[in-house]
C-alpha positions as CSV (number, residue, x, y, z in Angstrom):
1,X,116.0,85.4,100.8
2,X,114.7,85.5,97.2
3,X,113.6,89.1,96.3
4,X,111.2,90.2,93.8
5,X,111.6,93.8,92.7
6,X,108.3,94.6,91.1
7,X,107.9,97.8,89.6
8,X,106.8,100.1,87.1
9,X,109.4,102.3,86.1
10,X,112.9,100.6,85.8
11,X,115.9,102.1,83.8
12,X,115.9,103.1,81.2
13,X,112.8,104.9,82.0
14,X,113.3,108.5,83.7
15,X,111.9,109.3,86.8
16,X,112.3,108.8,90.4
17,X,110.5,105.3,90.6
18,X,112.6,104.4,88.4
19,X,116.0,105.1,90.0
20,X,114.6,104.1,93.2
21,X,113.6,100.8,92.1
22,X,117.4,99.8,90.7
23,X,119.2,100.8,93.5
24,X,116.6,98.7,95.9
25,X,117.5,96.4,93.5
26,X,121.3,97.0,93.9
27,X,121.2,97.3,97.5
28,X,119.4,94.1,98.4
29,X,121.7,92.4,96.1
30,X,124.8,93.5,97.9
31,X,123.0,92.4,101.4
32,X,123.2,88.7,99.9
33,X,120.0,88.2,98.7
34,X,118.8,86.5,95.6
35,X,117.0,89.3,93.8
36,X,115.0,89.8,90.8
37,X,112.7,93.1,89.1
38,X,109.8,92.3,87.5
39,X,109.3,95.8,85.4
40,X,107.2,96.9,81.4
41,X,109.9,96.6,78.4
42,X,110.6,100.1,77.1
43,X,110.3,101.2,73.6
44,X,114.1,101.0,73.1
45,X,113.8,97.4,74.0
46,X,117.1,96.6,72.6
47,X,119.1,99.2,74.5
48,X,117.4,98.4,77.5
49,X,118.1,94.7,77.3
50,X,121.7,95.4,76.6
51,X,121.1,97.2,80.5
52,X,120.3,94.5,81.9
53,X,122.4,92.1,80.8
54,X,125.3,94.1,82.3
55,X,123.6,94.2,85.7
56,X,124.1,91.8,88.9
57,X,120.8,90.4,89.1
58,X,117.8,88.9,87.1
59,X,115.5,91.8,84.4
60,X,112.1,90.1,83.1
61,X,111.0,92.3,81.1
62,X,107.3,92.0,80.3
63,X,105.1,94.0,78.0
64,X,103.9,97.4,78.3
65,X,100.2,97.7,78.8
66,X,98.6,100.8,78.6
67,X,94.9,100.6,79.8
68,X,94.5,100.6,83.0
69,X,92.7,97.3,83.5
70,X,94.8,95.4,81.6
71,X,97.8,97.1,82.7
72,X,96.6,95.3,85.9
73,X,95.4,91.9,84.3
74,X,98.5,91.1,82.8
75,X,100.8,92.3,85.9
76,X,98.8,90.0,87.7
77,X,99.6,86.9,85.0
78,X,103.4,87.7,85.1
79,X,104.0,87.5,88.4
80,X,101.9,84.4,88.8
81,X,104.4,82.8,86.3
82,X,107.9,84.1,88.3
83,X,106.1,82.9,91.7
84,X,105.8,79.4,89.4
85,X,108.8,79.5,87.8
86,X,111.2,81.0,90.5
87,X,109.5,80.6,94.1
88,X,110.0,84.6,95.0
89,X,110.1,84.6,99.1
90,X,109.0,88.4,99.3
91,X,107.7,90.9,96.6
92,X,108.9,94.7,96.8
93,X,106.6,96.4,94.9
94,X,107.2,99.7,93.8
95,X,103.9,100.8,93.9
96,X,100.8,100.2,94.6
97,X,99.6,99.7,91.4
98,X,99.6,97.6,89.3
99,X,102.6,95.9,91.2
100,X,101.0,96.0,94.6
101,X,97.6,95.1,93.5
102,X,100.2,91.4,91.5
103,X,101.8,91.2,94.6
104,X,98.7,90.8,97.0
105,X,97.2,88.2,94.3
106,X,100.3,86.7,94.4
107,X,100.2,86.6,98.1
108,X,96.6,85.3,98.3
109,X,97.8,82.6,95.4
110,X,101.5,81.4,96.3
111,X,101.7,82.6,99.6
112,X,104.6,84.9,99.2
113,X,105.1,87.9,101.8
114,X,104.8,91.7,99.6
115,X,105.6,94.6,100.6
116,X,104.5,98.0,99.4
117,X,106.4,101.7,98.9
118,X,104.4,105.2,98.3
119,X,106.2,108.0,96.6
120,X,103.4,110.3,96.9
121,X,101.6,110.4,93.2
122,X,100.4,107.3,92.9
123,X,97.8,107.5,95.9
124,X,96.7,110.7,94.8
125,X,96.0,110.3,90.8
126,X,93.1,111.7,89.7
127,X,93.1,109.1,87.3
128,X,93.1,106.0,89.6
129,X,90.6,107.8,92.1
130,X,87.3,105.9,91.1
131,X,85.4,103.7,93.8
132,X,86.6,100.7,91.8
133,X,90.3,101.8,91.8
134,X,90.4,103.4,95.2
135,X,89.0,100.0,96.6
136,X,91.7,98.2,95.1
137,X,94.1,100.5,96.7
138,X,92.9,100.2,100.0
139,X,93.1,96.9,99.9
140,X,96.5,96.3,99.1
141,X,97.6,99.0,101.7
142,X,95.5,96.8,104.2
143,X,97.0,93.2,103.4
144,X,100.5,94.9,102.7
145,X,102.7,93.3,105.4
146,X,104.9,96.5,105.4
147,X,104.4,99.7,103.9
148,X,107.8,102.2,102.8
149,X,106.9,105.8,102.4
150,X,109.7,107.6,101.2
151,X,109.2,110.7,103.2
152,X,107.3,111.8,106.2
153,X,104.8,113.8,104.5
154,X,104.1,111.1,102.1
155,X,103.3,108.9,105.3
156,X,100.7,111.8,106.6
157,X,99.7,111.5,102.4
158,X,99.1,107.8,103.0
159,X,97.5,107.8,106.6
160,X,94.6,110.6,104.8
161,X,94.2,108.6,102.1
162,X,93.7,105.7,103.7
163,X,91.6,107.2,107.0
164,X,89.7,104.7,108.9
165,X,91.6,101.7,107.7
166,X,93.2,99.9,110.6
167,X,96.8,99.0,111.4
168,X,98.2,101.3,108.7
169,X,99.9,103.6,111.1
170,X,102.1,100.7,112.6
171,X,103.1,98.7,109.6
172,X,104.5,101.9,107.5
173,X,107.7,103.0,108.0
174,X,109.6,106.1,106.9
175,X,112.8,104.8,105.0
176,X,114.6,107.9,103.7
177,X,115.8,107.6,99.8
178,X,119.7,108.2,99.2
179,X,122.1,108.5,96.3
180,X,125.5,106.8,95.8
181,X,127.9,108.7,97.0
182,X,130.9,107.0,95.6
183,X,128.9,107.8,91.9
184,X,127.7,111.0,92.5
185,X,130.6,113.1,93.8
186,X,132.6,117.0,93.2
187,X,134.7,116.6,89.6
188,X,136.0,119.4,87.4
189,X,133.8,121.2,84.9
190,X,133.6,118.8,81.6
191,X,134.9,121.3,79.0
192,X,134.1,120.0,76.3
193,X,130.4,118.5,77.5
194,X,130.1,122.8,78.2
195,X,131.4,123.6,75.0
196,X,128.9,120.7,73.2
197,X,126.2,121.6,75.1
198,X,126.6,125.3,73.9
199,X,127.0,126.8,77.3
200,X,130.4,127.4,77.7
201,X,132.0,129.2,80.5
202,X,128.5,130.8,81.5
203,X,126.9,130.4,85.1
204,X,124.7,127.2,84.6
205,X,121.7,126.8,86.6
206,X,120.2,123.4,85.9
207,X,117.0,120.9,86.3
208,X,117.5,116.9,85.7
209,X,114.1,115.5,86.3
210,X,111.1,114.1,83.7
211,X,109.1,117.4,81.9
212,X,106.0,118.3,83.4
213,X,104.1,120.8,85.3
214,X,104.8,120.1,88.6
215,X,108.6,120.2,88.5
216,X,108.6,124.0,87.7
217,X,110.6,124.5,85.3
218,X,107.8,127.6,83.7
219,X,108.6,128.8,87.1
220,X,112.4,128.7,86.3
221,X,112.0,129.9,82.9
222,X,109.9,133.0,83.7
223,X,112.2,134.2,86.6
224,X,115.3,134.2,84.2
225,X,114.5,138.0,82.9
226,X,115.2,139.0,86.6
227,X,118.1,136.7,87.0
228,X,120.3,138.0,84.0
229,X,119.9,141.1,85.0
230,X,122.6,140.6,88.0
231,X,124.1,137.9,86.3
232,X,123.6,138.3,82.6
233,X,126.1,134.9,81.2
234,X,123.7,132.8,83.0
235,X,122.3,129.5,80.9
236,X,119.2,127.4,82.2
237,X,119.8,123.8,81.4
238,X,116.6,121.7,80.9
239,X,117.5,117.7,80.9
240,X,114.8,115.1,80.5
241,X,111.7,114.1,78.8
242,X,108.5,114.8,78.9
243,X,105.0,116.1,77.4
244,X,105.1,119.5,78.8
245,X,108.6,120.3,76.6
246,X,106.4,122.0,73.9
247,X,104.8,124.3,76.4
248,X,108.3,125.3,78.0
249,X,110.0,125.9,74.6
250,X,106.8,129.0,74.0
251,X,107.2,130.0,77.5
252,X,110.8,130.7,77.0
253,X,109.8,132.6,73.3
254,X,107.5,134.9,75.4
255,X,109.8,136.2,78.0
256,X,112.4,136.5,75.5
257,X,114.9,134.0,76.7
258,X,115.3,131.3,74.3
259,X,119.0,131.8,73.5
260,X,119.8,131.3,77.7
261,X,117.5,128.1,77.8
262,X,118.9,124.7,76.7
263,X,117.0,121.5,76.2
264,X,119.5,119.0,76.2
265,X,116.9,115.9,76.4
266,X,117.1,112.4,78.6
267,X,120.6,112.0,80.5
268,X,122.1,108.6,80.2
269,X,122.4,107.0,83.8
270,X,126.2,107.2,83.4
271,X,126.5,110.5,82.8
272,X,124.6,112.5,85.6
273,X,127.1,113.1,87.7
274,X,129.0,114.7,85.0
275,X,125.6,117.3,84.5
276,X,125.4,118.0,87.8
277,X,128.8,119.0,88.2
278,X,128.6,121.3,84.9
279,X,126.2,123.0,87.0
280,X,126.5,126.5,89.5
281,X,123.4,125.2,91.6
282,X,120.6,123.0,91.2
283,X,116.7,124.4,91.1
284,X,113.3,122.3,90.9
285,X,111.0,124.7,92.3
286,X,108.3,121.8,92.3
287,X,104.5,122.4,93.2
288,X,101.5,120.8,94.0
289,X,99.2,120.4,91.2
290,X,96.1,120.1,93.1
291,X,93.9,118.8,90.7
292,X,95.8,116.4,88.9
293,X,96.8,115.1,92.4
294,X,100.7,115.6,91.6
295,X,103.2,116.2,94.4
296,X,106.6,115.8,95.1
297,X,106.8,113.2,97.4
298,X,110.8,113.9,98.4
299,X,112.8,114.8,95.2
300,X,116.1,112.3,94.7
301,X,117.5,114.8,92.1
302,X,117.9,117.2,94.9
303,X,120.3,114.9,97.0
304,X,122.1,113.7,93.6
305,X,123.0,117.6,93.1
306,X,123.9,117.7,96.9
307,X,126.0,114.8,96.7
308,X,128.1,116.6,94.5
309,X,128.5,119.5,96.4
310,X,126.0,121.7,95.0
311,X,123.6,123.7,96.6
312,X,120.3,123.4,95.9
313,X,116.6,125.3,95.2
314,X,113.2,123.4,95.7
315,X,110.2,124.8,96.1
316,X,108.5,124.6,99.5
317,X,105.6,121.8,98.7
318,X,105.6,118.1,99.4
319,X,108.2,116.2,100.7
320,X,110.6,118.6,99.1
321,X,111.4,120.5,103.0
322,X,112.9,116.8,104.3
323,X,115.1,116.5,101.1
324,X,116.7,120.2,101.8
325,X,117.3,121.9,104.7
326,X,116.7,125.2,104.2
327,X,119.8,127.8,104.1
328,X,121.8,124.3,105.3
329,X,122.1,122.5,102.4
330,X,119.8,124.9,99.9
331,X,117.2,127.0,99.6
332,X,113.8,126.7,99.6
333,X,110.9,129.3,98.0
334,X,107.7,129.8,96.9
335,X,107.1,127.7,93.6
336,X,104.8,130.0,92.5
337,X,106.4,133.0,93.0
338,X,109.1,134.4,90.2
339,X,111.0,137.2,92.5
340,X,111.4,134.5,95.3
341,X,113.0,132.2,92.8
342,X,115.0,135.0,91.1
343,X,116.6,136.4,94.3
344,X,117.2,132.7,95.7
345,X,118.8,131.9,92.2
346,X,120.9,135.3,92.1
347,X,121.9,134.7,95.9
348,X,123.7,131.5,94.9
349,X,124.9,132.8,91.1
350,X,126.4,135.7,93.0
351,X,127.9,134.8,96.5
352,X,130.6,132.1,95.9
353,X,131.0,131.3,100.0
354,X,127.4,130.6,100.7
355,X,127.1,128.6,97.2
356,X,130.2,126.4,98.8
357,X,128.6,126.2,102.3
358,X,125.8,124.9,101.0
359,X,127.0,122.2,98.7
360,X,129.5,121.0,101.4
361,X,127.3,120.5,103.9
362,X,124.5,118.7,101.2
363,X,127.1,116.3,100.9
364,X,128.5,115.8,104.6
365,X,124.5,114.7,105.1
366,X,124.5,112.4,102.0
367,X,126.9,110.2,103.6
368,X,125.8,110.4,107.0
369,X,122.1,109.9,106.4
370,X,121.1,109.8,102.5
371,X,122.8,106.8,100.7
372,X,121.0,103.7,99.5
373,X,123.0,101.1,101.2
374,X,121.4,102.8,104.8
375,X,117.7,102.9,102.9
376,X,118.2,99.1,101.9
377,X,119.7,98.0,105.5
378,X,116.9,99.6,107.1
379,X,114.2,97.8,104.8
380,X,116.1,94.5,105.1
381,X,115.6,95.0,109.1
382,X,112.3,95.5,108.4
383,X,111.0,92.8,106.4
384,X,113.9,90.5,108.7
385,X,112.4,90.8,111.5
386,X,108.4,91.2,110.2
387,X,105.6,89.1,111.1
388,X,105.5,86.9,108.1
389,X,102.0,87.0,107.8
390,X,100.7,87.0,105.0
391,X,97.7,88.1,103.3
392,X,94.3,86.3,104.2
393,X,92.8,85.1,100.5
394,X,89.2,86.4,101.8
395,X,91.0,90.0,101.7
396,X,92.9,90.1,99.1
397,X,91.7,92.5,95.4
């Protein structure tokens, strides 16, 4: 089967979209099919060319459209052309928009079968919530042969969004995320990363995700008074990008903690596992931004962590209770409140056999539930063994 990938967020972009869209990639690949991503060129568009050339399958990269409308437009024209040029059997889109929205006008124009994933955000953005946008949404989640939700709240997202629109029950299917194992696994402390990254032999809490409001890490920040007073070597270790650094370096200033918090910026691909294993435990203490429509939808970074061996702290919002199990694999608290994260953080800083039990058992459920090749087989079975039909031109945004 010829695969089209479209998506987009793609590496080297950060996010969870992004790493769950090259490892669909990846897995579909390894299940013998002909597979190709359709995803925006970044503005390091030589480093992330040099990516792709180095990967297994086909990258076109197309141009990065910012308005909305256009965005859409032009997603719409460049899969047209691949359909032309290439004769895609089935679109994977990452998204309901703007891939979803390609993909059904691909469907309608080239008769190619699409398929659609929700993470959670993207049916909820306040940005895309206008009667022209939400129409369009609807309608791809109608003509969608299949619909992937990553978790089971985001299905229960999707079924109220979408109320009163028949058949969307049936077709969407809960496909739990995963992480590769093999990758992300237990490895001695990197010395000198912990010496470069200023931290040394301190207790390292960290976050690895993109920066903004929802993630928590103001939450983090603000409970680390509390913390160091039980264990006072502790660091914080911020990774990623994202408009909401500026607003975490003055929250830090104001409790008086800038020394213990490090903002060591994006993390290359290749070198996660070695963060997360620099790391005590790992805490996103995410939230639900109500009015922004922002949720966690699952939270990959939380089974990455897992994977190797670390427990883990997530706040209880979301889809974040399906990614940990609470006092099983790591502890879950109230995102908004400071002592809840403090006392969670200084349970795991301070007793080394429940920090172990944790992180043992997050891994024994990576491998027996949470790994990509399992995600990929179960879509594969899905879209195998689907209808075929395929979206009725009358229908169709």
């Amino acid at each position: 089967m010829k695969i089209l990938v479209a998506t987009p967020d793609f590496p080297l972009w950060d996010g969870g979209i992004s790493t769950m869209a090259y490892e669909v990639a990846s897995g579909f690949k390894r299940l013998g099919h002909e597979v190709g991503v359709m995803t925006p060129l970044q503005s390091r568009g030589g480093d992330c060319l040099e990516f792709d050339a180095a990967l297994p399958f086909r990258v076109f990269r197309i141009r990065n459209i910012k308005d909305h409308f256009l965005k859409s437009v032009y997603h719409d024209f460049k899969m047209g052309q691949l359909m032309r040029n290439h004769g895609f059997d089935i679109v994977l889109a990452q998204s309901w928009y703007p891939s979803g929205i390609a993909a059904c006008k691909a469907a309608k124009k080239y008769g190619v079968r699409f398929a659609v994933t929700v993470s959670g955000n993207e049916i909820l953005n306040a940005r895309l919530s206008t009667p022209f946008w939400r129409k369009k949404m609807l309608e791809v989640f109608e003509k969608a042969e299949h619909i992937f939700c990553i978790s089971s709240f985001t299905k229960k997202k999707l079924m109220a969004v979408t109320d009163g629109l028949g058949g969307i029950e049936e077709k969407a299917t809960v496909v739990n995320l995963g992480v590769d194992y093999r990758l992300f696994s237990p490895s001695p402390r990197d010395g000198k990363m912990a010496e470069r990254l200023g931290v040394g032999s301190s207790k390292v809490m960290l976050t690895l995700s993109r920066l903004v409001e929802r993630k928590g890490q103001d939450m983090v920040i603000r409970a680390l008074p509390e913390i160091k007073k039980r264990v006072p070597d502790v660091k914080y270790l911020i990774c990623g990008k994202g408009g909401y650094e500026a607003r975490l370096r003055e929250i830090a200033h104001e409790a008086g903690v800038e020394a213990d918090v490090i903002f060591a910026g994006y993390v290359p691909d290749e070198e996660r596992q070695a963060y997360y294993n620099l790391a005590d435990l790992y805490i996103m203490p995410s939230r639900e931004i109500a009015d922004k429509g922002d949720v966690e939808g699952f939270g990959i970074t939380y089974l990455e962590a897992n994977a190797c061996e670390k427990p883990v702290i997530g706040g209880r919002s979301g889809g974040v209770g399906e990614a940990i199990i609470d006092n099983e694999t790591g502890l879950l608290v109230d995102p908004s409140d400071t002592g809840d994260i403090a006392r969670a953080c200084i349970a795991l800083l301070t007793d080394s056999v429940l920090s172990a039990r944790l992180g043992k058992a997050g891994r024994e459920r990576i491998i027996r539930e949470f790994n990509w090749d399992h995600g990929c087989r179960q879509m594969n079975s899905v879209i195998s063994t689907g209808s075929g039909a395929l979206c009725r031109p009358e229908r169709c945004p």
